[in-house]
C-alpha angles and dihedrals in degrees: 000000000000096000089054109101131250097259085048087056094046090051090057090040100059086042091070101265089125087176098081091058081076085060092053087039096061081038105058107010092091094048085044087050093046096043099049094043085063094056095043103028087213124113101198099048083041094056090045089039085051086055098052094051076062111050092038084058093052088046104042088036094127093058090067117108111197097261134128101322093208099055089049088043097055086030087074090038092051087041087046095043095042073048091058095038090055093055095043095051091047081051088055097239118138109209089222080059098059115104128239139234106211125179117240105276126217099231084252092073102042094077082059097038086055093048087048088049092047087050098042085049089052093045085047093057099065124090111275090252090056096039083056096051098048081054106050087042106039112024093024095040092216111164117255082238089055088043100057089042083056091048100031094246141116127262098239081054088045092051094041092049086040097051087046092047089051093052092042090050091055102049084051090055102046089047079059097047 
């Protein structure tokens, strides 16, 4: 069952055998985690955020149409994440403001850590559509093509909001440094 692909799963899936979710699960949780910790910077709601694209899979499973798997399945994590951003702006938390658990650093890697904070400050500065892009398409390596099936747009659009994204997050980084 392990060599059938993603959108054959999720056809069984949504046909009742519940038992091949725990196959794309061991395929994608890790790429949801690390995709939604980027956007929120936060293990722990990242972790809960990670749970919910997947039972939200499991429950939602007959909406799926047999097209690309990846791009339904970020689809939920980008709807579930823009849902807790919502709750946590109207509860007038910034998520720049919020603070960060580190662990305790050897002085070789602080020069690093800084660069990455500097880096994490500027990506939190654009606006939540563009930090998402940067994401997907930089630290997730989702196609241009993947990522204007996630957002229902084209890929010209995709490249040209990404290439913007990329310059505004630079000018974002080198007014931190």
């Amino acid at each position: 069952m392990k060599n059938l692909s993603d959108e054959e799963l999720m056809i069984l899936v949504s046909n009742g055998n519940l038992d091949m979710m725990s196959i794309l699960f061991e395929r994608y949780h890790i790429r949801i985690f690390n995709f939604i910790v980027k956007m929120t910077r936060d293990k722990e709601v990242s972790q809960d955020i990670t749970q919910e694209v997947f039972y939200k899979a499991i429950k939602y499973r007959t909406s799926y149409k047999n097209g690309k798997f990846s791009s339904w399945i970020y689809t939920i994590a980008r709807n579930i994440f823009s849902d807790h951003y919502q709750r946590q702006k109207s509860s007038a938390q910034r998520l720049d403001d919020i603070t960060y658990k580190t662990e305790s650093q050897t002085e070789d890697n602080i020069d690093k850590i800084e660069t990455n904070e500097q880096l994490h400050k500027a990506l939190n500065q654009l606006s939540k559509s563009d930090r998402e892009l940067v994401v997907m398409s930089r630290y997730q390596g989702i196609k241009y093509q993947e990522i204007a099936e996630i957002t229902n747009s084209t890929t010209g659009a995709v490249k040209t909001k990404v290439h913007r994204a990329i310059h505004k997050l630079k000018d974002h980084y080198l007014q931190n440094i």
